[in-house]
C-alpha positions in Angstrom: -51.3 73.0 157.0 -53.3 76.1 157.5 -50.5 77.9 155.9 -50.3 76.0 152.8 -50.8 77.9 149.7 -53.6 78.0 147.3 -53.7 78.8 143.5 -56.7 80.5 142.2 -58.7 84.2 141.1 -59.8 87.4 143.0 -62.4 88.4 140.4 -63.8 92.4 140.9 -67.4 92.9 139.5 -67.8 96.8 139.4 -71.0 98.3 138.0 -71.7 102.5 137.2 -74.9 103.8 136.3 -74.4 106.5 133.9 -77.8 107.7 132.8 -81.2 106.9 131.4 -80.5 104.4 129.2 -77.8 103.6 126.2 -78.6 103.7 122.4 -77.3 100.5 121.2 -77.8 101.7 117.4 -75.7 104.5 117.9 -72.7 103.0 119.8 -72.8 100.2 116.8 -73.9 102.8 113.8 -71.0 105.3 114.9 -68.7 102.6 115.7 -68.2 104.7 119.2 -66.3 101.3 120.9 -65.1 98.1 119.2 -67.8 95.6 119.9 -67.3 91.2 120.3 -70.0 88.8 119.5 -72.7 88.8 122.3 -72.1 85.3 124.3 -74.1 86.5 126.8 -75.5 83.1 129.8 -78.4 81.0 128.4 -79.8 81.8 131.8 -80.8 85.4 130.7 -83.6 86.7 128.7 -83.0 88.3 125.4 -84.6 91.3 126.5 -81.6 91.9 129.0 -78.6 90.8 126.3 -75.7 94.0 126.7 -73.4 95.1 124.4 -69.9 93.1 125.2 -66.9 95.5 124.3 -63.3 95.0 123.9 -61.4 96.7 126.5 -57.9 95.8 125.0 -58.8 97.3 121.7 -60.2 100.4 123.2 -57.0 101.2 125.0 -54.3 99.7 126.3 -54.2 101.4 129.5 -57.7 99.9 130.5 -56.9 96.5 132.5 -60.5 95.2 132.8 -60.9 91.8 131.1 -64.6 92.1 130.4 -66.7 95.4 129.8 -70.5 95.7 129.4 -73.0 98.6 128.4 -76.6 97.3 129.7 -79.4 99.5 127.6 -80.8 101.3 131.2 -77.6 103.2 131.4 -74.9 100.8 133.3 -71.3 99.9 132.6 -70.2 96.9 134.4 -66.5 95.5 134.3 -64.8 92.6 135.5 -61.3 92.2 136.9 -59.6 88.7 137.0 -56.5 88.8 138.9 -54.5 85.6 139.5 -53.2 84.9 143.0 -50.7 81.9 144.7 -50.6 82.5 148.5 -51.6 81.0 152.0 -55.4 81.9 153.2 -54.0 83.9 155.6 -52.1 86.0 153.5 -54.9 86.5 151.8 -56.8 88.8 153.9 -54.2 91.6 153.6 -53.5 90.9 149.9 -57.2 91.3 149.2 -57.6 94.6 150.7 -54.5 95.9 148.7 -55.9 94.9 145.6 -59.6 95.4 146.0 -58.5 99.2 146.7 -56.4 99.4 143.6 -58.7 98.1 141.5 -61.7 100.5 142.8 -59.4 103.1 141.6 -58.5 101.3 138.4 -62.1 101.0 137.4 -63.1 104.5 137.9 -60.4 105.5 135.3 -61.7 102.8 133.1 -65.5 103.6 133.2 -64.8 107.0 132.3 -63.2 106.3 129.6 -65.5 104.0 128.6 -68.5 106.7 129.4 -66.4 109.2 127.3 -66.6 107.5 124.3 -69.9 106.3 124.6 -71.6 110.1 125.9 -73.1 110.8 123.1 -75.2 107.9 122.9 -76.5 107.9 126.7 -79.7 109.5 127.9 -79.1 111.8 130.3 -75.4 111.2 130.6 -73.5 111.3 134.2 -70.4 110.0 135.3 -71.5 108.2 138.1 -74.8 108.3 139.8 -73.8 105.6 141.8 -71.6 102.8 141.8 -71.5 99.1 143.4 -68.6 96.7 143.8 -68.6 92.5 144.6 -65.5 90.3 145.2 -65.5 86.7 144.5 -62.7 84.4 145.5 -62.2 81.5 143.5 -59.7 78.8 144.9 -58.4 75.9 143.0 -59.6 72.7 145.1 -56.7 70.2 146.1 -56.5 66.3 147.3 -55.2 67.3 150.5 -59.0 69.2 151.5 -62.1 68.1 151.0 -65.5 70.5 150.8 -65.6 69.7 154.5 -61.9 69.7 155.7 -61.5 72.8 153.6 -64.3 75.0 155.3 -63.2 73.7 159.1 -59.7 74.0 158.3 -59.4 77.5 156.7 -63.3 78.7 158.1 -61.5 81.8 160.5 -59.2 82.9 157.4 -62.4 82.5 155.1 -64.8 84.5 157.2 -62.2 87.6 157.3 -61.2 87.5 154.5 -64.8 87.9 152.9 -65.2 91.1 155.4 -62.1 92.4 153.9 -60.9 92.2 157.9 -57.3 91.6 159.0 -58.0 90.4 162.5 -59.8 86.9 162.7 -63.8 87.6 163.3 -65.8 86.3 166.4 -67.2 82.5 166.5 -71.0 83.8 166.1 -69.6 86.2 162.8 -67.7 83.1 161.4 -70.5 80.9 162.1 -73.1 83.7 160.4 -70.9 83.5 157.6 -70.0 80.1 156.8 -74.0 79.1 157.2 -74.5 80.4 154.1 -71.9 77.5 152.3 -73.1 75.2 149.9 -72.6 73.1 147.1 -73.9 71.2 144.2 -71.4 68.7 143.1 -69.4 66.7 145.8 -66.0 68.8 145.4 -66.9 71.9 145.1 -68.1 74.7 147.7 -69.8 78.4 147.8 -69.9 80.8 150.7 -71.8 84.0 149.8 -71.3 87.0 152.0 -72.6 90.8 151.4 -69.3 92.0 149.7 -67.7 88.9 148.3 -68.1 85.3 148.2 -65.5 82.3 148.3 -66.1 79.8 145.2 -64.1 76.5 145.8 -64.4 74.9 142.4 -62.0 74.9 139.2 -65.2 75.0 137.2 -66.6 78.4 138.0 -66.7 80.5 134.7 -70.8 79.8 134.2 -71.5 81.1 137.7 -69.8 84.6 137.0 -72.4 85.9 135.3 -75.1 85.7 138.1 -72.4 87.6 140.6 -72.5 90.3 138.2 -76.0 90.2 137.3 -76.6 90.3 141.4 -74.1 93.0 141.5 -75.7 95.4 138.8 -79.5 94.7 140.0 -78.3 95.6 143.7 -76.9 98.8 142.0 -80.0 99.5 140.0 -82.2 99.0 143.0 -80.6 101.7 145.2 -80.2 104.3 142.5 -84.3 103.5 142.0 -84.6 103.9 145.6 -83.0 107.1 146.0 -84.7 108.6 143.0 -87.7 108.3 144.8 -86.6 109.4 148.0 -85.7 112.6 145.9 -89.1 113.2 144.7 -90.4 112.7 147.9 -88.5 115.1 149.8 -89.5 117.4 147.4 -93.2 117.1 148.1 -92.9 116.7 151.4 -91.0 119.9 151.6 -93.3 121.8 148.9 -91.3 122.4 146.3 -93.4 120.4 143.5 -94.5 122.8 140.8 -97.8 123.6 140.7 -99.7 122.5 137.6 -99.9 125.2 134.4 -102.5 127.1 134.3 -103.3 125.6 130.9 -104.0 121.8 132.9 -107.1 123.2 134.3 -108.8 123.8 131.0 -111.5 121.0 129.9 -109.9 118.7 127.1 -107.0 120.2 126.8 -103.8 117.9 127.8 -100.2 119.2 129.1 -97.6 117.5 129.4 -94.6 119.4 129.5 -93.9 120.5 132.6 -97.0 119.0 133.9 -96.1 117.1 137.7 -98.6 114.8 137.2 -97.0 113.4 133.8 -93.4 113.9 135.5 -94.4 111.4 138.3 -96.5 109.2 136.4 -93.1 108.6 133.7 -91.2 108.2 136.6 -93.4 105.3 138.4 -93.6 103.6 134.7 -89.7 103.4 133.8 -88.9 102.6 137.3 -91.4 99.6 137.6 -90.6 98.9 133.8 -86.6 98.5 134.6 -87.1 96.8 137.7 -89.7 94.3 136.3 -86.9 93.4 133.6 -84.3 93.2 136.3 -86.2 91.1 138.2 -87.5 88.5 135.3 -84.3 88.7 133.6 -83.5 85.8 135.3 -84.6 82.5 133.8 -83.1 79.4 136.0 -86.3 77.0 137.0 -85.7 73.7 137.0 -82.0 74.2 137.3 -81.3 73.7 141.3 -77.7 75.1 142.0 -78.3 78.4 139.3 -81.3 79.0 141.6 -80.1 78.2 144.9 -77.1 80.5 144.3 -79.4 83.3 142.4 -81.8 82.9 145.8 -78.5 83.1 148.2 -77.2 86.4 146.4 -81.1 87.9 146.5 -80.8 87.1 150.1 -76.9 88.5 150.9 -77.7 91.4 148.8 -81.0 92.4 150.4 -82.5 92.9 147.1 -85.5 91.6 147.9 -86.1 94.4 151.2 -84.9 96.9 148.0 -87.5 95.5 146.2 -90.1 96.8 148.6 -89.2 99.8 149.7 -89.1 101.3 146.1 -92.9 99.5 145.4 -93.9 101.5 148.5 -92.7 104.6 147.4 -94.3 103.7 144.1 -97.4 103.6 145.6 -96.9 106.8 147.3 -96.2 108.4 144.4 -99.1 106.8 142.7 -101.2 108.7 145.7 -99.3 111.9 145.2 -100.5 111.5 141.1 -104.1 110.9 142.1 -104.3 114.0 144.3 -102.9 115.8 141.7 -105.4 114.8 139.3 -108.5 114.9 141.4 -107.5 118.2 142.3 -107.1 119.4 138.3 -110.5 117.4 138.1 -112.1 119.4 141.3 -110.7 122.7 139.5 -111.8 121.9 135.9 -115.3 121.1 137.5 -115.7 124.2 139.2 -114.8 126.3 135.6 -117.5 124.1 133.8 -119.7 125.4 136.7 -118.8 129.3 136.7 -119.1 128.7 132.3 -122.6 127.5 132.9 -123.4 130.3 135.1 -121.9 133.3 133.3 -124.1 131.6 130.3 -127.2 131.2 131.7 -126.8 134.7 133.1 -125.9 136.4 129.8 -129.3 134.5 128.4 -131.5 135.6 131.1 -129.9 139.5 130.4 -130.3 139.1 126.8 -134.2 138.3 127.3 -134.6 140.9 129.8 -132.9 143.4 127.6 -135.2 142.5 124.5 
């Protein structure tokens, strides 16, 4: 029955990025949030382990049931909601919920960025903010893996667009492509904005939709910190090195473009090196198949590029700057020699 109903979990990943990067030693030293054990996935590096928190005991107005400060300056939280309905109702319910909870989770990230201002570099509530749905649906005897995605594949589809109206053939079909599974009863469809887990056993799996999530998140606030520093050279507003740059072995680094750019390109490529090799899942097929789908879905990879190619430009911008410094410290060394050898041939003429 295509209206039979189904038991299962809307889970809401939502990740902020709040600044720089997060002192872990002070959250803990001050005691600024009540901290649990770290039980973070054996599937990440220990470089990338976050600080877990305990909404609940922070305050009882925040309804997240997991919260998460990442060291480069990210909050992440994770809404489990319960749900019994048909597939169909299920399109509109999502929609409802998936607005509520957008709203719910900026009120709960600032408080969470409240307590925890004093600790961030850079602190701002939010540079940017992502958002991904999963759907996780108990599986029953009456549907199979197969059964389930041709029976329910239209309600599916729309659902995972957060549409109403049932999609095209060629959008279903784009969609549901992407389905696969490990084990014989279970099922994943990854889409852009959500994916559809049919499995009871789904728990270990969370933590890559989040990781995905956050990395997407990072990606495009990388992205348009670039673009930012482009369009200012491009419209001529980067500060001319001091005066104090030009001078033979003398360094400057404050307020020096050069270093400015140069820090830039190094805690960009440093953050999204970790991001990118946080990940640790050879040798386990249905970790990296799913990792590989998200990458895909999410576009990271096409993030991935654009930001090394404005690296690169801004690695040319760096080396004009410097050859220029060079050309300019050069051409002092020059005029010294001269004014010297001049004062010595007027000295001897003198005498």
């Amino acid at each position: 029955m295509v209206n039979e109903h189904f038991n299962g979990n809307i889970v809401i990943f939502q990740a902020f990025d709040v600044g720089d990067d997060i002192n872990f030693s002070k959250v803990l030293n001050e005691k600024m949030l009540p901290v649990l054990p770290s039980q973070y996935s054996k599937y990440f590096k220990n470089y990338h382990t976050p600080l877990t928190v305990a909404p609940s005991l922070i305050d009882p107005k925040i309804t997240c049931n997991n919260a998460k400060l990442h060291n480069f300056g990210v909050i992440t939280l994770r809404y489990q909601i319960p749900f019994r309905s048909s597939l169909e109702d299920l399109k509109s319910e999502i929609i409802a919920i998936d607005a509520r909870y957008e709203t719910q989770s900026l009120n709960d990230a600032f408080f969470i960025f409240n307590r925890i201002k004093g600790a961030i570099k850079q602190p701002n509530f939010f540079h940017l903010r992502k958002s991904y749905t999963v759907v996780q649906i108990n599986p029953t005897s009456s549907y199979d893996v197969v059964a389930f995605k041709n029976t329910f594949g239209n309600s599916i589809a729309s659902t995972l667009r957060f549409e109403t109206e049932t999609l095209s053939e060629y959008q279903k079909n784009e969609i549901l492509e992407s389905a696969f599974g490990y084990y014989r009863g279970d099922l994943i469809i990854v889409d852009t904005e959500a994916a559809c887990v049919y499995d009871d056993e789904y728990e270990d799996i969370l933590e890559l939709f989040e990781f995905a999530n956050m990395q997407q998140l990072e990606l495009q606030y990388f992205d348009r910190v670039l673009d930012t520093q482009l369009n200012t050279v491009y419209e001529r507003q980067v500060k001319a090195p001091p005066l104090l740059a030009y001078l033979p072995f003398i360094s400057v680094t404050e307020g020096d473009p050069i270093g400015d750019l140069e820090k830039l390109k190094v805690d960009i490529s440093v953050i999204t090196e970790r991001l990118e090799n946080s990940i640790k899942v050879a040798g386990e097929a249905y970790y990296s198949e799913l990792y590989g789908l998200l990458t895909e879905k999410l576009d990271l990879q096409n993030w991935k590029e654009s930001i090394n190619r404005k690296l690169y430009i801004i690695q040319d911008i760096a080396t004009v700057y410097q050859n220029k410094i060079d050309a300019v410290r050069g051409d002092i060394l020059s005029v010294a020699i001269i004014i010297l050898i001049t004062l010595e041939l007027v000295i001897l003429i003198i005498k």
